[in-house]
Structure formats: C-alpha cells, structure tokens
VORORO-752327 format. One record per residue (C-alpha): x, y, z. Coordinates in steps of 0.05 Angstrom, whole numbers, padded with zeros to 5 digits, always signed. Each point is the difference from the previous one (the first is absolute). Layout:
<rs>
XYZ...
</rs>
This chain:
<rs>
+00000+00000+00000+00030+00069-00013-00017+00025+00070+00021-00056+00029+00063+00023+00026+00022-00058+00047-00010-00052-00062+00050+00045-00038+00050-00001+00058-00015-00072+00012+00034-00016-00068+00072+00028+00025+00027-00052+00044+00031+00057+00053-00066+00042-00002-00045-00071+00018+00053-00014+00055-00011+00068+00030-00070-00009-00013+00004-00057+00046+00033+00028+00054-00052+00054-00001-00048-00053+00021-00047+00022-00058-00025-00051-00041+00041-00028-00051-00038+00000-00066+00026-00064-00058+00036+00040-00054-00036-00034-00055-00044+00045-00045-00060-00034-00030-00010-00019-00062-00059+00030-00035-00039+00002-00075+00016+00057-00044-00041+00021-00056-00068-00024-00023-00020-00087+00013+00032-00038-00056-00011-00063-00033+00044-00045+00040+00002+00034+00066+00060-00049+00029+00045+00003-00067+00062-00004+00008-00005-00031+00071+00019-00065+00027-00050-00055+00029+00009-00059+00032-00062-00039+00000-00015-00066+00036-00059-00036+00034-00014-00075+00023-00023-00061-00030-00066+00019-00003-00032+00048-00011-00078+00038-00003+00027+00066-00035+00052-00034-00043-00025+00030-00072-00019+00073+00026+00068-00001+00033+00041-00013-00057-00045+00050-00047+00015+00052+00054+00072-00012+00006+00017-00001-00061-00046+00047-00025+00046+00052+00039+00049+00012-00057+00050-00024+00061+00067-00045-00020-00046-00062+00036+00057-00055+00022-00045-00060+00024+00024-00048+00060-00020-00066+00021-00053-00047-00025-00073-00009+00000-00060+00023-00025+00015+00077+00013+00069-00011-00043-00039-00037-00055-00052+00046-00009+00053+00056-00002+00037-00041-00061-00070-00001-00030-00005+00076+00005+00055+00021-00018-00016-00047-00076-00064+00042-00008+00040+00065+00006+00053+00033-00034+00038+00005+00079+00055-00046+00008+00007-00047+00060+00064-00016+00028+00010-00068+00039+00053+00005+00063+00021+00053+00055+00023+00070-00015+00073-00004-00011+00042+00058+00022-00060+00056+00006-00043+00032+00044-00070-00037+00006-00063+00063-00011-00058-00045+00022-00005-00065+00033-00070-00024-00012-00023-00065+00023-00069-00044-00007-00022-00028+00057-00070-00012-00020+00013-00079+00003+00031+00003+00076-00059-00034+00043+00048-00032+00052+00046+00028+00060+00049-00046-00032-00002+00037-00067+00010+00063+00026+00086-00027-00001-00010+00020-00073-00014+00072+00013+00049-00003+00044+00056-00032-00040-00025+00051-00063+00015+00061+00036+00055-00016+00049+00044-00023-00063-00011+00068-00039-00017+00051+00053+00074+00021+00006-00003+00011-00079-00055+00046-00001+00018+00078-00026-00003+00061+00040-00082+00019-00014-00007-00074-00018-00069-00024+00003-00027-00068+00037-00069-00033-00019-00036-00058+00022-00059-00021-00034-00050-00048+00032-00074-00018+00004-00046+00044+00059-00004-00049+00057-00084+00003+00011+00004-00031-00075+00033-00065+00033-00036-00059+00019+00056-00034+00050+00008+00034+00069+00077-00015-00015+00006+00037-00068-00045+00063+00023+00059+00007+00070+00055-00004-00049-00031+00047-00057-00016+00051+00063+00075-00018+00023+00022+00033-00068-00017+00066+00033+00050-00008+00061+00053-00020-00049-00009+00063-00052-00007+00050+00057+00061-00029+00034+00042+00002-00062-00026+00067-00013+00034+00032+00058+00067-00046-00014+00006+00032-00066-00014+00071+00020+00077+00013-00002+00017-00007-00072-00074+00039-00016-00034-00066-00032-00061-00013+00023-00047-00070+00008-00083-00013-00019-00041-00055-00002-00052-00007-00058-00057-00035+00013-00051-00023-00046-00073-00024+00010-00027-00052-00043-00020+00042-00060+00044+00050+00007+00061-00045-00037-00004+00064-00063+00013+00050+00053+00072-00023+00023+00033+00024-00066-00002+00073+00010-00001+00000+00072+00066-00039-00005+00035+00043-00049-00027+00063+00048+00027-00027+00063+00064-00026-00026+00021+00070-00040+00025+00058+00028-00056+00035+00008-00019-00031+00064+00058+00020+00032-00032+00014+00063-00050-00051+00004+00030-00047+00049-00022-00072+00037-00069+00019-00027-00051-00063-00013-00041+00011-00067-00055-00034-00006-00015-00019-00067-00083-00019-00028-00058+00010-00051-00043+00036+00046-00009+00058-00052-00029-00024-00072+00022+00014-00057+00057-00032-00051+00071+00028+00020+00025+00045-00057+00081+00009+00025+00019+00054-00038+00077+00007+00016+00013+00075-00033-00047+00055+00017-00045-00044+00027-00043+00066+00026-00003+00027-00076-00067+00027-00001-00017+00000+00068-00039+00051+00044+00033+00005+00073-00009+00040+00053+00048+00016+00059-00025+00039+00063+00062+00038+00040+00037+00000-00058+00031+00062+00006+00063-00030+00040+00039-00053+00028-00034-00070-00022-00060+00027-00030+00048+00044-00056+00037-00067-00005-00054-00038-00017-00029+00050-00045+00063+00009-00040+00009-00085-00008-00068-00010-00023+00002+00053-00058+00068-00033-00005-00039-00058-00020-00053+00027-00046-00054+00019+00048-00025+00076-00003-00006+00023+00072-00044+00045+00040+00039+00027+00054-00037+00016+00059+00012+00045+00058-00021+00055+00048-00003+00073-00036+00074+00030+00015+00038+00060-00015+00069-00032-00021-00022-00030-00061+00023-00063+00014-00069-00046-00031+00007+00040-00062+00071-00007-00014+00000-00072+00003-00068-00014-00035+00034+00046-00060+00067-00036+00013-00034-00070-00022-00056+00023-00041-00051-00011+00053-00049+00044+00030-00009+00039+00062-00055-00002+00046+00000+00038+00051-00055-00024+00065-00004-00011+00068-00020-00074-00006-00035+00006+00069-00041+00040-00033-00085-00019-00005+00017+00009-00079+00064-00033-00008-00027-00071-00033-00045+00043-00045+00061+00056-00021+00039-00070-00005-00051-00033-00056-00006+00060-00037+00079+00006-00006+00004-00067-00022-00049+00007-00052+00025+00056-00019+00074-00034-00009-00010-00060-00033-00076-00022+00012+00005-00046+00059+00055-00017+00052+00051-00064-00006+00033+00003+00058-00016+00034+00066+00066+00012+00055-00032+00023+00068+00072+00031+00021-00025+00062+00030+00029+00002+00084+00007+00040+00057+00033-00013+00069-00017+00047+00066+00041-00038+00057-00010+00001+00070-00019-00047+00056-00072-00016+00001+00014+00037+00071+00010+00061-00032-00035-00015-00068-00055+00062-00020-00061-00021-00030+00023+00035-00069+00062-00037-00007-00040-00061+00014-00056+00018-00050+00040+00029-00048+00049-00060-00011-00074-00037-00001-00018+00034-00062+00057+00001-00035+00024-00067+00000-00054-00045+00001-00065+00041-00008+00011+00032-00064+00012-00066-00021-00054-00036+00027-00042+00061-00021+00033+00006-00079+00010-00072-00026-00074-00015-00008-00016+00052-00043+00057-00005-00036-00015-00077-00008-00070+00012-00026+00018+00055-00040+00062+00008-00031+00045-00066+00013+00000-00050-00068-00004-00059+00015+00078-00033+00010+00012+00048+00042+00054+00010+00049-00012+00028+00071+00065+00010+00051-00005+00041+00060+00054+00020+00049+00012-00036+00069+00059-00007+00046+00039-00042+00044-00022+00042+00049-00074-00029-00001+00031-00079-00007+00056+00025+00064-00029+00061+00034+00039+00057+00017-00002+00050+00060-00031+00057-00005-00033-00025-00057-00062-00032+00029-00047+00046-00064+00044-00010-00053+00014-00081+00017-00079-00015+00010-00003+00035-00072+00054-00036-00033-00023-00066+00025-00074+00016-00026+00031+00004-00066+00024-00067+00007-00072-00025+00025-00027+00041-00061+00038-00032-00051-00019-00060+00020-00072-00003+00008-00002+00047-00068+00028-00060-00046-00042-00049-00004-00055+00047-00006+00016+00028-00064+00048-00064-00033-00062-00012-00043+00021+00056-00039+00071-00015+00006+00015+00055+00042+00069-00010+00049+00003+00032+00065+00060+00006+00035+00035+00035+00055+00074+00022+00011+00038+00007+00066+00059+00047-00011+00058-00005+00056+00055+00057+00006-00007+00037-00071+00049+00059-00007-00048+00062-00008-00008+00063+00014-00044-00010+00065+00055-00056+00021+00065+00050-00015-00037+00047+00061-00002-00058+00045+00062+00008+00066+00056-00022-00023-00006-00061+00050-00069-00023-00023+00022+00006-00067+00054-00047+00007-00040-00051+00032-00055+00001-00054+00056-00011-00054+00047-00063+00033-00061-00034+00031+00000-00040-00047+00031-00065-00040+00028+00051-00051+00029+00050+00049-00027+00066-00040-00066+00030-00027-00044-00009-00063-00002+00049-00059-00070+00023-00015+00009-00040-00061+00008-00060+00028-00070+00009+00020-00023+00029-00058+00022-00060-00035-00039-00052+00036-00053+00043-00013-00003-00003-00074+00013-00077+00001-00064-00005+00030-00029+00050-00037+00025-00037-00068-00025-00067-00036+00040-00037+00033-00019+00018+00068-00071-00035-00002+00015-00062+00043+00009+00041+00057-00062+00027+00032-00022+00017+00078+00078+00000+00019+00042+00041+00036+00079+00007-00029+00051+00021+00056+00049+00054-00042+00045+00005+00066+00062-00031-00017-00019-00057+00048-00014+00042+00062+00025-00033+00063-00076+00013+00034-00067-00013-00036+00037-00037-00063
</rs>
C-alpha cells in the first residue's frame, strides 16, 4: 500500500530489525499480487498449476474443464479418475497437459480434487498432495481444494471429512500468509458442477488477492443457463453503485465500466465534485440523492431508465460508522447508522426489483467483519452489517426464479481514506491482524464484486465472501 509506511520499511532488512525492537508489529514484506487491466480470456495464463485429486472422484469432469480451462501451464500428478479426466480435457482443447512435477520453478496454484475423499483414511492424500508441493508454491501463490458440500453426503463418515476440509484450508491459509498466497475451498452442490469453471479461474487469479481461507459455496439455486463471458463480460450492462464517490464504492465503479457495464454513480449532493468527476471519468452518470430519502427508490428507477432502460446489477455499498459505547451511544448515531446501512436497503431493493432489475440480475451489498466478529464501540454499525448478511440470505431464494444472485461482501482492513485517519496504533492493528500482515486495496473488493456481478458469478447466491486477507477474528 502506498501509505503503508511500515510495509515499505519492512522490506530493508535493518529498518524491519528496528521495527522489531520498536515492539510495533512487524508487517511480511511481500506485496500482493493483483490483476491489471480489463478480465481476459485465460485469466491464469502464463501461470503454473499443479493439479491432483484421488482415485475417485464426484467432480472429476468439471474439475478438469475448470483447470484446464484456466489458460494455466496444468502439470498433472498422480493417478485416478481426477488425472484421467484431466488427460481427457486437455484432448478436447487446444491447452496442453503436462504429466510430472514442476521441475526447477515456482508452483502459481496448487489445486486439488477432493470430491472422491469419503474416508478419514483418505484424507492422507490431501495430505501427501500438499505437504509435497507446499514449499514450491510462489510468493502470491494460490491454494484450492475442490470437494463436494458435506449436507449432499449420504455417509456420516464422508459429510465429517468433507466439513474437515474447512479446518484444513483455514489452517493452511494462515501458514501461507507469509509469502502473500492465499488458500479456498470450492464447494459444489449437486447441480452446480457448470459453476466451478469460472469460480475456479476467479479464485485462483490475481484478482482475489485478498480473499483469503474463504469457503465458496458453489449451486444452481438461481435459473438460468450460465453464459461465461471471459472479456467484458459487463458489455452492455446497466449497474448502479451507491457511495460511489470514494474509497470502495469509486473502486467498484471504475472496475465495472472497466468491464463494459455503464454505471450510475450514486451519492449524497456535495460541493467537491467528487460523483461527477468519476461518473465523467468512466462514462457513467451522476446521481446525486440522499438514499434515505422517502424518494430515493423512485429517483433510482427513473435514473435507470433513463440510462439504459432497466438495471443489471445493483451494489448496495453506501456506509456510515458513528462509534461509541452503547453507554454513550445518542439515539441519532444509533438511528442514523440504522438508515443508512441496512434501511435504505431494505427500503430500495424492492422497488428496484419490481421495477427496473432485468431479470439475470446481480444484487451485492456491503457487510463487514465487523457484523460476523463484533467490534467495540460498534454495537450500531455491527447489528447493521450483520443484517446484511441475514438479508442476503433470506433475499436469494426468493428471487432465483428469475435468476437473480444475491450476495454480500465482508471487507477487513481496506486502505481508505476513513482508515488513513484512524490512530496510528489502531491503524496498525487493522492492517497485520491478519494472515497477510497488511490491508486490502479498494480494488481488491471491487473485484470480487464484478465476479459476482458477471456470468460467471451465477452459482453463487445467498453467500457472504470474507475480502479480509484471512482476518485472525470472524474469518
């Protein structure tokens, strides 16, 4: 991060030493790895995988489309059903498969099927995958395990060990913290098999460099064919941000025009001009509204008539905080945080459902780690953040008919303006709590964002994704 001066220092081996015997905390010198530019067509080229599984296997075909689907250099290891579907694969396309270990090279993504492990015994071949390899794996490297959801097993044995694939990803997680690689476990519902591609290719690219020991959940609860369009996949698209003047809300604004979407940026009337410069900036529009407001969901329709005829997708981002002990807590900075966070929402997103949201739309709203942990002093903001999460996932099924996704996000320590005014001591324990020892960039939330807000992001509905570079409380 550029204001992120102990990181800096941490990278001179004098400055980390007296860094150390400052007592502060002693960030990893490692600086993430992130996307640049717009999505392209094989979002792992150039990368190397290391794929493996067991001897059987109940994902063995979508895993080997997925993998090597990537556009990664795919070297396959062991034998087995995953191995021979990946051999099959790799015929259909014009990807070549490689037989044998890396040889002298950094590994980019270990990704292992472990959809056919229904035994405590089997579990030695997760084991023996990753603690051959793990060494191997590059600074911003990327681990994956892909397995079946354990309430879609029969044996009392094979749903403990498919649950026990959550301990093990978490754990690794916070072991690979240091070199800035991060772990997830994909998990896929019976008829959700399609949906593993592009969550795969998502997870194990740099753009989720912050997402961290997270458990995606994988289904077909929203209808609708998946249409994975890998470049621009917004092109055409109607979306609307709310606080998107700064910090995450400009970030996510500015990645989804990135990716073809035309973008009403909504915020409160200001004098700095900060809406209007960024709608012009990425040929969006402005609109200015309180969206507390009696009128907001009706000034909201008409804009997005007005823009493009209907709305695509919808990101609830729009936040504020007013801290203090519920002690000392006023009934406006109780109400106020009330309205903003989870009202307006509550309020908006029907009318903007009936209204102006095509069907295949995309709805993401902002939580927190603070409503999954807590936080003191936070008792309004917390009880709002965690009624996100509740929202989300009583929304879903309601509207999957019409193969609407609705998802929340939990940001951890993102470097932003309201985060640079933190104390200095407060600051610093936001950024190194966690497996990756720094903060997020807005963009690394703004780029979760548009993979649920894309094609690709349709087999993940009624979830909540943890953007916290695994945050040691609530993660």
């Amino acid at each position: 991060m550029a204001n992120d001066y102990l990181l800096q220092l941490a990278r001179n081996k004098m400055a980390r030493n007296l860094v150390r015997q400052l007592g502060l905390p002693v960030p990893l010198p490692v600086t993430l790895r992130r996307g640049r530019g717009p999505w392209q067509r094989y979002p792992l080229a150039d990368m190397r995988a290391v794929a493996g599984g067991t001897a059987r296997s109940e994902l063995a075909h979508a895993f080997a489309e997925a993998v090597v689907g990537s556009g990664a250099v795919v070297h396959a290891v062991g034998e087995g059903a995953t191995i021979e579907a990946l051999r099959a694969a790799a015929r259909r396309s014009d990807r070549p498969l490689r037989e044998g270990e890396v040889e002298g090279a950094a590994i980019d993504v270990l990704v292992f099927d472990a959809s056919g492990i229904t035994t405590v015994a089997e579990l030695a071949g997760l084991y023996e995958f990753f603690h051959a390899r793990i060494a191997a794996l590059a600074s911003s490297g990327r681990a994956i395990v892909v397995a079946r959801t354990p309430d879609a097993l029969d044996a009392v044995e094979a749903a403990a060990v498919a649950t026990g694939l959550e301990g093990f990803v978490r754990s690794l997680a916070k072991e690979l913290g240091k070199k800035g690689a991060t772990a997830q476990l994909l998990r896929v519902r019976p008829g959700g098999d399609e949906r593993l591609a592009p969550a795969l290719r998502f997870f194990g690219s740099p753009r989720s460099a912050f997402v961290d020991g997270q458990v995606i959940e994988l289904h077909g609860l929203a209808a609708g064919p998946l249409f994975d369009a890998p470049i621009h996949p917004l092109s055409g698209k109607v979306a609307l941000v709310t606080g998107a003047a700064r910090g995450i809300g400009a970030a996510t604004a500015r990645t989804l025009a990135r990716e073809g979407a035309k973008v009403l940026c909504v915020d409160r009337p200001s004098d700095d001009g900060a809406l209007a410069r960024l709608a012009d900036g990425i040929g969006g529009v402005a609109v200015e509204l309180d969206i507390t407001a009696a009128d907001a969901a009706e000034r909201l329709v008409a804009a997005a008539h007005a823009a493009g005829g209907g709305l695509d997708v919808i990101v609830h981002n729009a936040g504020i905080t007013r801290d203090k002990t519920l002690a000392r807590m006023k009934p406006e900075h109780w109400n106020q945080v009330m309205a903003v966070n989870l009202g307006a929402i509550i309020a908006t997103t029907p009318v903007l459902l009936e209204r102006a949201m095509r069907d295949g739309g995309r709805i993401v709203a902002m939580a927190s780690i603070g409503g999954i942990a807590g936080n003191f002093g936070q008792t309004n903001y917390a009880t709002t953040k965690a009624g996100v999460i509740g929202w989300a996932r009583a929304l879903a099924p309601k509207v999957a008919a019409r193969g609407i996704t609705v998802n929340a996000i939990a940001p951890g320590f993102i470097e932003t303006a309201m985060t640079a005014a933190m104390p200095l001591t407060i600051r610093e324990a936001g950024r190194r709590f966690n497996a990756l020892s720094q903060g997020g960039d807005p963009v690394d939330i703004a780029e979760v964002v548009t993979f649920l807000a894309s094609p690709g992001g349709l087999g993940i509905s009624g979830s909540t994704i943890r953007v916290c570079g695994m945050n040691m409380i609530g993660a």
